[in-house]
Biopython code that builds the backbone (N, CA, C, O; Angstrom):
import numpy as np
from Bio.PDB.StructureBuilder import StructureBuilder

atoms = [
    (1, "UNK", "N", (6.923, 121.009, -25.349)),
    (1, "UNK", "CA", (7.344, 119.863, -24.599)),
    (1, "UNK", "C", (8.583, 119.275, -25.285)),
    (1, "UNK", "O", (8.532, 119.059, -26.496)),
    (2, "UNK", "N", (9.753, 118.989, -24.546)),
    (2, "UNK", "CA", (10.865, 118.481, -24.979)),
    (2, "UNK", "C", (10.934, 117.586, -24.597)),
    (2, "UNK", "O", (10.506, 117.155, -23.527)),
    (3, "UNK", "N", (11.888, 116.758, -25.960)),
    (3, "UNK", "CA", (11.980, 114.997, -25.518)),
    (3, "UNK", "C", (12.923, 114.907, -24.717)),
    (3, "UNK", "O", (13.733, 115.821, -24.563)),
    (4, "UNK", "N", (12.966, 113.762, -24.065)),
    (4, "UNK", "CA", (14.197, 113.805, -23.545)),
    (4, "UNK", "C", (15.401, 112.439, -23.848)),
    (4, "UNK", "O", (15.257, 111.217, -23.894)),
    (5, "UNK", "N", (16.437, 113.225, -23.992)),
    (5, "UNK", "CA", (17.868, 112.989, -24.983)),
    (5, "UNK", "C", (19.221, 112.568, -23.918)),
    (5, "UNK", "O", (19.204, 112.309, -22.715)),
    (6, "UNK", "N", (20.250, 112.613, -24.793)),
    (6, "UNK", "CA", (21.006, 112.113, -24.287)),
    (6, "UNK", "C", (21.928, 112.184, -23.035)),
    (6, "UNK", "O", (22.532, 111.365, -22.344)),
    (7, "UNK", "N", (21.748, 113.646, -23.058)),
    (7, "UNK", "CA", (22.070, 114.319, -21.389)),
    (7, "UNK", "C", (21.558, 113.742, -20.339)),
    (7, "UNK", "O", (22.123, 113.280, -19.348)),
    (8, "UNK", "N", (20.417, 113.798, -20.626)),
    (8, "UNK", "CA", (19.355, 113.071, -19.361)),
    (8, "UNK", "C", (19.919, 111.403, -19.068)),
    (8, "UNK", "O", (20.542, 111.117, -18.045)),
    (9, "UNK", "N", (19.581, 110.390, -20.147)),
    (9, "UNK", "CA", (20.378, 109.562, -19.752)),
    (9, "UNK", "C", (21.881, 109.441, -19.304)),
    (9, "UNK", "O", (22.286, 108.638, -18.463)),
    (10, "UNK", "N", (22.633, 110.337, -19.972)),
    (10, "UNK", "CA", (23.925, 109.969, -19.008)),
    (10, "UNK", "C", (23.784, 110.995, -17.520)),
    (10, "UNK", "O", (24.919, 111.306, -17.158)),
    (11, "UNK", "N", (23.336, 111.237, -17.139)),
    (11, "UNK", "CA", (23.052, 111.827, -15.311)),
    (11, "UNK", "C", (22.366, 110.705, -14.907)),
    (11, "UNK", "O", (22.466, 110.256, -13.765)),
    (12, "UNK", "N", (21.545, 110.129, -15.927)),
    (12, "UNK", "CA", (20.615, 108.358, -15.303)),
    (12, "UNK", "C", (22.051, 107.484, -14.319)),
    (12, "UNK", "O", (22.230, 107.132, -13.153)),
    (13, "UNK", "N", (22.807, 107.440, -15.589)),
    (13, "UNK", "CA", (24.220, 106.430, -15.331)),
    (13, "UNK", "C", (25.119, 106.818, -14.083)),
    (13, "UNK", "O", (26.003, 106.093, -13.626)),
    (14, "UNK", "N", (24.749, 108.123, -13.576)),
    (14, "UNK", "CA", (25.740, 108.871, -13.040)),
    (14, "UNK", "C", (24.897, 108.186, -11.743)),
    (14, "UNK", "O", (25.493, 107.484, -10.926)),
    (15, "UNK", "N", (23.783, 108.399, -11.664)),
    (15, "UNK", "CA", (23.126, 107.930, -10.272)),
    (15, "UNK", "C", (23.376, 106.381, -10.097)),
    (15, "UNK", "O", (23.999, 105.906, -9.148)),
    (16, "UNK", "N", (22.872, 105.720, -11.026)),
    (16, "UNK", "CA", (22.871, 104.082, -11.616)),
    (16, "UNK", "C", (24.754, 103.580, -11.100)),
    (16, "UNK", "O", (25.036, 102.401, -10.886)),
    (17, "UNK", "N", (25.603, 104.496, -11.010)),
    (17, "UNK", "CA", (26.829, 104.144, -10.908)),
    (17, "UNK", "C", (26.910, 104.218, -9.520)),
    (17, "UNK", "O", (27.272, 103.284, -8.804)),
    (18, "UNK", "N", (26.523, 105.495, -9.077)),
    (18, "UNK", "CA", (26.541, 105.874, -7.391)),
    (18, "UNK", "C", (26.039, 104.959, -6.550)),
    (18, "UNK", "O", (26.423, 104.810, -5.390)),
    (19, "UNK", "N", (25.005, 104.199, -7.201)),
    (19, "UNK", "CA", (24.204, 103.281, -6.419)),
    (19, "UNK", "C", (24.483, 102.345, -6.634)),
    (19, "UNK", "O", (24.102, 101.319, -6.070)),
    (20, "UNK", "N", (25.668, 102.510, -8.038)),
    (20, "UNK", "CA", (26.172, 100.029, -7.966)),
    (20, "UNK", "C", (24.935, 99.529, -8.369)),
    (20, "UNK", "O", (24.369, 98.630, -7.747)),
    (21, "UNK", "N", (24.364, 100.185, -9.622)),
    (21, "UNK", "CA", (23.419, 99.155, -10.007)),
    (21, "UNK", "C", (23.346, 99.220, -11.420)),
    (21, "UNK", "O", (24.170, 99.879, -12.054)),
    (22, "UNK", "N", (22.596, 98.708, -11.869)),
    (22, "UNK", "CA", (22.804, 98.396, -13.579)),
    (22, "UNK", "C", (21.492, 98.421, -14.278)),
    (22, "UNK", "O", (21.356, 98.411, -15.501)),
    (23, "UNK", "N", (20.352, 98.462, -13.222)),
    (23, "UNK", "CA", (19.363, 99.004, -14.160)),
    (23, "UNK", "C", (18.328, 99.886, -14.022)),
    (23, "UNK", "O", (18.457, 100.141, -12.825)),
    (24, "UNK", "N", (17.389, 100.539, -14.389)),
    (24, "UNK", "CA", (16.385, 101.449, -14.273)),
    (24, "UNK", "C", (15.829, 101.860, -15.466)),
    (24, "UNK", "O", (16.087, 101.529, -16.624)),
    (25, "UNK", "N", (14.812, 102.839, -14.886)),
    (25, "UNK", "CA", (13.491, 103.457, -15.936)),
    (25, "UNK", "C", (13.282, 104.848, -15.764)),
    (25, "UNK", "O", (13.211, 105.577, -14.774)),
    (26, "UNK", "N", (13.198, 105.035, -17.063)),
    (26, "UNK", "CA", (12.314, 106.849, -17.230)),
    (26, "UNK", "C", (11.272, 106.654, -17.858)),
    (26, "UNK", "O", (11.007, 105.897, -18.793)),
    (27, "UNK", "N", (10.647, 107.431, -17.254)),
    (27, "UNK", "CA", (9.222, 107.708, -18.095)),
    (27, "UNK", "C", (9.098, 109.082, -18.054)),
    (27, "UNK", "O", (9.079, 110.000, -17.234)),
    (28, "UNK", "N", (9.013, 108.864, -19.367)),
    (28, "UNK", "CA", (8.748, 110.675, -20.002)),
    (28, "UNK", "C", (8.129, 110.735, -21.053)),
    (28, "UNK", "O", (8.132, 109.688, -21.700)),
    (29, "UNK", "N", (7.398, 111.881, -21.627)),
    (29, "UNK", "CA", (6.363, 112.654, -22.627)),
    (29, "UNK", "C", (7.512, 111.334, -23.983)),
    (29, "UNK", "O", (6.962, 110.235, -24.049)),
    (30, "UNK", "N", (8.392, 111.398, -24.577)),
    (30, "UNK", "CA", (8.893, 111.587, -25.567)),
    (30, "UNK", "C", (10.098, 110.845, -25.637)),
    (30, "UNK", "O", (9.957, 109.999, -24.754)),
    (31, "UNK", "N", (11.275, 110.656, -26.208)),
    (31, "UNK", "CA", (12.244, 110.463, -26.553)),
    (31, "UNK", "C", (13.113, 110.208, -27.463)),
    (31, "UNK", "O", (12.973, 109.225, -28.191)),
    (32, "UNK", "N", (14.290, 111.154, -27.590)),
    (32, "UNK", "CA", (14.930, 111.215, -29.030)),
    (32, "UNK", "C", (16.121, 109.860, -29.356)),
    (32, "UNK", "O", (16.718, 109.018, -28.684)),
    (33, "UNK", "N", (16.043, 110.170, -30.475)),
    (33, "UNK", "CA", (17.247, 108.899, -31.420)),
    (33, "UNK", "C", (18.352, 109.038, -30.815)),
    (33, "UNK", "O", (18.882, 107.927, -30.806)),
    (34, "UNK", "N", (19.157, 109.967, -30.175)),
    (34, "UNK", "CA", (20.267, 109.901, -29.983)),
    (34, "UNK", "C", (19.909, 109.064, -28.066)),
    (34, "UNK", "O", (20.834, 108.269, -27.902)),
    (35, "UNK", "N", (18.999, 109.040, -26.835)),
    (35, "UNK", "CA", (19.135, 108.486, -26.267)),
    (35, "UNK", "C", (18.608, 107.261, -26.348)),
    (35, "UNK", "O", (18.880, 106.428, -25.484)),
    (36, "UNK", "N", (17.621, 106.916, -27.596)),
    (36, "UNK", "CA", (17.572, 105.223, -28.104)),
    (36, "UNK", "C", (19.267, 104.820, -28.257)),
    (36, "UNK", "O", (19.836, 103.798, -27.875)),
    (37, "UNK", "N", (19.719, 105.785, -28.820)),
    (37, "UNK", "CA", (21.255, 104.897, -29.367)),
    (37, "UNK", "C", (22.239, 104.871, -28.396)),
    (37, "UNK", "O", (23.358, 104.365, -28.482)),
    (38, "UNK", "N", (21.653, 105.553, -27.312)),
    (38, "UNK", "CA", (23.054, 105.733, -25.918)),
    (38, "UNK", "C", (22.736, 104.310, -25.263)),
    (38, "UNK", "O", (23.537, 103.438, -24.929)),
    (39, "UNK", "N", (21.310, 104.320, -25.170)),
    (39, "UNK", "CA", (20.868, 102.806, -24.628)),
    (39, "UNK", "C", (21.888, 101.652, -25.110)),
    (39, "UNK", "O", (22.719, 101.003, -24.474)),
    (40, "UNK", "N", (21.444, 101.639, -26.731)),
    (40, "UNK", "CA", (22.240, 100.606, -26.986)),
    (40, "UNK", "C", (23.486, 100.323, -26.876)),
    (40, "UNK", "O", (23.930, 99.182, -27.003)),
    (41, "UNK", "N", (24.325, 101.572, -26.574)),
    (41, "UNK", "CA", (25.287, 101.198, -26.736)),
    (41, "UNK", "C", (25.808, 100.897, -25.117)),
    (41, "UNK", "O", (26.691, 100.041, -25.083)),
    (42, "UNK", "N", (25.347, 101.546, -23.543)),
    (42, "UNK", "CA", (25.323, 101.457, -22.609)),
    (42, "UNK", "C", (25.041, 99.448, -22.453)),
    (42, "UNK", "O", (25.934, 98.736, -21.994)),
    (43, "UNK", "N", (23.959, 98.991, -22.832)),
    (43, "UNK", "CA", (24.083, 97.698, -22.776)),
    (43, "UNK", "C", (25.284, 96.872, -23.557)),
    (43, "UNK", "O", (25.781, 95.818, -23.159)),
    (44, "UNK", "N", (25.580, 97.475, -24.567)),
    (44, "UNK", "CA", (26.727, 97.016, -25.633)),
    (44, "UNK", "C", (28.000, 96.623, -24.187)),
    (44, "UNK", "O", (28.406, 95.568, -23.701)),
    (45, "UNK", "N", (28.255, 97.961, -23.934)),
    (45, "UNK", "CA", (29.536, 98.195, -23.772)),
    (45, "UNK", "C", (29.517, 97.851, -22.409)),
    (45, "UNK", "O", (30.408, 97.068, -22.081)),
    (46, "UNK", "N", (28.495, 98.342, -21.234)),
    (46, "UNK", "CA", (28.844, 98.195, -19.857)),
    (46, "UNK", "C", (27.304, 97.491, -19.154)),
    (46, "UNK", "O", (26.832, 97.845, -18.074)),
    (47, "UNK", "N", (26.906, 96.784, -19.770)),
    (47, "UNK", "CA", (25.742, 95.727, -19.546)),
    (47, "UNK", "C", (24.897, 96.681, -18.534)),
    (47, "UNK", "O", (24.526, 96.135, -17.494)),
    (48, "UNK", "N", (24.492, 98.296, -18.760)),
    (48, "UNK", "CA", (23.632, 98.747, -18.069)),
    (48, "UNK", "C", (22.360, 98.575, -18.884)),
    (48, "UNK", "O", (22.175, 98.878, -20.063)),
    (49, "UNK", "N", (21.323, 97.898, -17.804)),
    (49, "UNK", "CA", (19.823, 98.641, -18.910)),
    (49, "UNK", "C", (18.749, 99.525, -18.529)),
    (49, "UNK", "O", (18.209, 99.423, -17.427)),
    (50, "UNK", "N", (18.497, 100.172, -19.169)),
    (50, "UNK", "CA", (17.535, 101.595, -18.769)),
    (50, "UNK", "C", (16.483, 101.283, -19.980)),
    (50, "UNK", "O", (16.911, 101.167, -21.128)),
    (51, "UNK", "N", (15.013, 101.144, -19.670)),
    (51, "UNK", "CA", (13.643, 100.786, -19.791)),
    (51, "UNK", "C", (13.444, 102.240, -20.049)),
    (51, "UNK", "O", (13.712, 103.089, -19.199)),
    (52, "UNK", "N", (12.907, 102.558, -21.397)),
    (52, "UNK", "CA", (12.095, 104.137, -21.425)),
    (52, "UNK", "C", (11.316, 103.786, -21.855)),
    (52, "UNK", "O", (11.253, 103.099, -22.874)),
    (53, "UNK", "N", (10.240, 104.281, -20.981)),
    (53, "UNK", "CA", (8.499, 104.258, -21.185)),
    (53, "UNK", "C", (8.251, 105.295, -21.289)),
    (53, "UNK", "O", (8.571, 106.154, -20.467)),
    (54, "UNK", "N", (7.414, 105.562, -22.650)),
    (54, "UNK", "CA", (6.928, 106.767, -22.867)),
    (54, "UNK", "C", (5.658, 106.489, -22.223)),
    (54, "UNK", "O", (5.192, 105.416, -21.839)),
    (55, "UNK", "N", (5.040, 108.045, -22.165)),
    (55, "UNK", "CA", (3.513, 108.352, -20.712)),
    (55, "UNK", "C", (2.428, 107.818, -21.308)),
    (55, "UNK", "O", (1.482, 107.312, -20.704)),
    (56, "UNK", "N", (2.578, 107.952, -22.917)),
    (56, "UNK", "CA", (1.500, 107.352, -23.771)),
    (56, "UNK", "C", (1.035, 105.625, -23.353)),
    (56, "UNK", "O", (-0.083, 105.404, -22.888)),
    (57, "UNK", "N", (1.932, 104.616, -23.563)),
    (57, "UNK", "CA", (2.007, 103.767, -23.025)),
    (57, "UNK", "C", (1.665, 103.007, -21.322)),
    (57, "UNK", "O", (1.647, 101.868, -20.856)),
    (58, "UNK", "N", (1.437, 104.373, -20.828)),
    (58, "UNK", "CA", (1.146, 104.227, -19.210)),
    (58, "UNK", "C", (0.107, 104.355, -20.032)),
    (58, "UNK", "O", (-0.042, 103.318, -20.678)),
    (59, "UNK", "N", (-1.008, 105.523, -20.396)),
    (59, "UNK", "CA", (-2.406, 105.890, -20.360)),
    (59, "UNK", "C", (-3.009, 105.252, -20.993)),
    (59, "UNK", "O", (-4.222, 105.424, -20.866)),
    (60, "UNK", "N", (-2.544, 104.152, -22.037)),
    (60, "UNK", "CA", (-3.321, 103.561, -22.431)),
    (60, "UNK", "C", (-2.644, 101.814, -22.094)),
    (60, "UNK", "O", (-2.420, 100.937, -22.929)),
    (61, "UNK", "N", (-2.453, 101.760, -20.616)),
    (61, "UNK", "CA", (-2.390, 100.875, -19.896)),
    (61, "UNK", "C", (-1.347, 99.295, -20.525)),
    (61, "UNK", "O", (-1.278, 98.311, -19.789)),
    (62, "UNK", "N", (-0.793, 99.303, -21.608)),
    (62, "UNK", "CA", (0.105, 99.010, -22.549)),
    (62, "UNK", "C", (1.188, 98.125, -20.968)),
    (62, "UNK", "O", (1.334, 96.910, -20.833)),
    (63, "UNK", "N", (1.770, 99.245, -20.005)),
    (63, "UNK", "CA", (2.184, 98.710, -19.178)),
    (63, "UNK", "C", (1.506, 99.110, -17.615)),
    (63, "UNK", "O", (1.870, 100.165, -17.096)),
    (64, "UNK", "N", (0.612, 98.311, -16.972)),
    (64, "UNK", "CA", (-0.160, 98.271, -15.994)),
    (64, "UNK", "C", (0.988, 98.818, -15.073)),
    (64, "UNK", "O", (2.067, 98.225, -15.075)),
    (65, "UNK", "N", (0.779, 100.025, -14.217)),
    (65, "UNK", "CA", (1.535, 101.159, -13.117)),
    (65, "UNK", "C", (2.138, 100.425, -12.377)),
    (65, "UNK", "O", (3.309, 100.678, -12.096)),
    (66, "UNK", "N", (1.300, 98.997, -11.721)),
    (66, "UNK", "CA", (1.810, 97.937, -10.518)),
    (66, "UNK", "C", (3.043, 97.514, -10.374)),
    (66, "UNK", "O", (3.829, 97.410, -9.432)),
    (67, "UNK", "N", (3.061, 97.098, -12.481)),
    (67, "UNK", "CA", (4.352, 96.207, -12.763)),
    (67, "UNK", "C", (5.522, 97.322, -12.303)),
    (67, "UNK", "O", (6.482, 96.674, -11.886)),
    (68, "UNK", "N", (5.700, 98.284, -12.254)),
    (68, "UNK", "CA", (6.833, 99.286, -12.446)),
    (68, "UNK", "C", (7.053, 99.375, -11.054)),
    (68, "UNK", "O", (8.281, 99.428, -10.988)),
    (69, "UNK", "N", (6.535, 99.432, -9.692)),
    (69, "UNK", "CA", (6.917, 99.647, -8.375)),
    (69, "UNK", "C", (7.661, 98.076, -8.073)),
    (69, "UNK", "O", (8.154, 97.827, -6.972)),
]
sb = StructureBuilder()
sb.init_structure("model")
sb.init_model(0)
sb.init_chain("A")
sb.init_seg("    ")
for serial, (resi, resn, name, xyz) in enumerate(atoms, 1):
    if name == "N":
        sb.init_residue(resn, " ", resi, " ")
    sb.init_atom(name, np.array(xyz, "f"), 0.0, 1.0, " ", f" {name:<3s}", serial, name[0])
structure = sb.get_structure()
């Protein structure tokens, strides 16, 4: 199982741009240091924010499924 990195978030931005909007969420198994640090710097620089929830955190209900729709 692979985490998912920084590629993935910038194709996030690519949609997030198409659509004129500035924020969203992934949820995935995992995630590496280099797309923690794209985050930060995406809010730094162009006030986008992207929420990564790892699946662990769904299953042990941390963030209730409801809040996210």
């Amino acid at each position: 199982m692979e985490s998912v990195g920084r590629p993935v978030i910038d194709n996030f931005v690519g949609v997030l741009q198409r659509e004129k909007d500035k924020r969203g969420l992934i949820i995935a198994f995992d995630f590496t240091k280099g797309a923690e640090a794209e985050l930060a710097r995406l809010k730094r620089e162009a006030n986008i924010e992207i929420e990564l929830i790892p699946c662990k955190r769904l299953l042990r209900e941390e963030i209730p499924f409801r809040q996210l729709a």
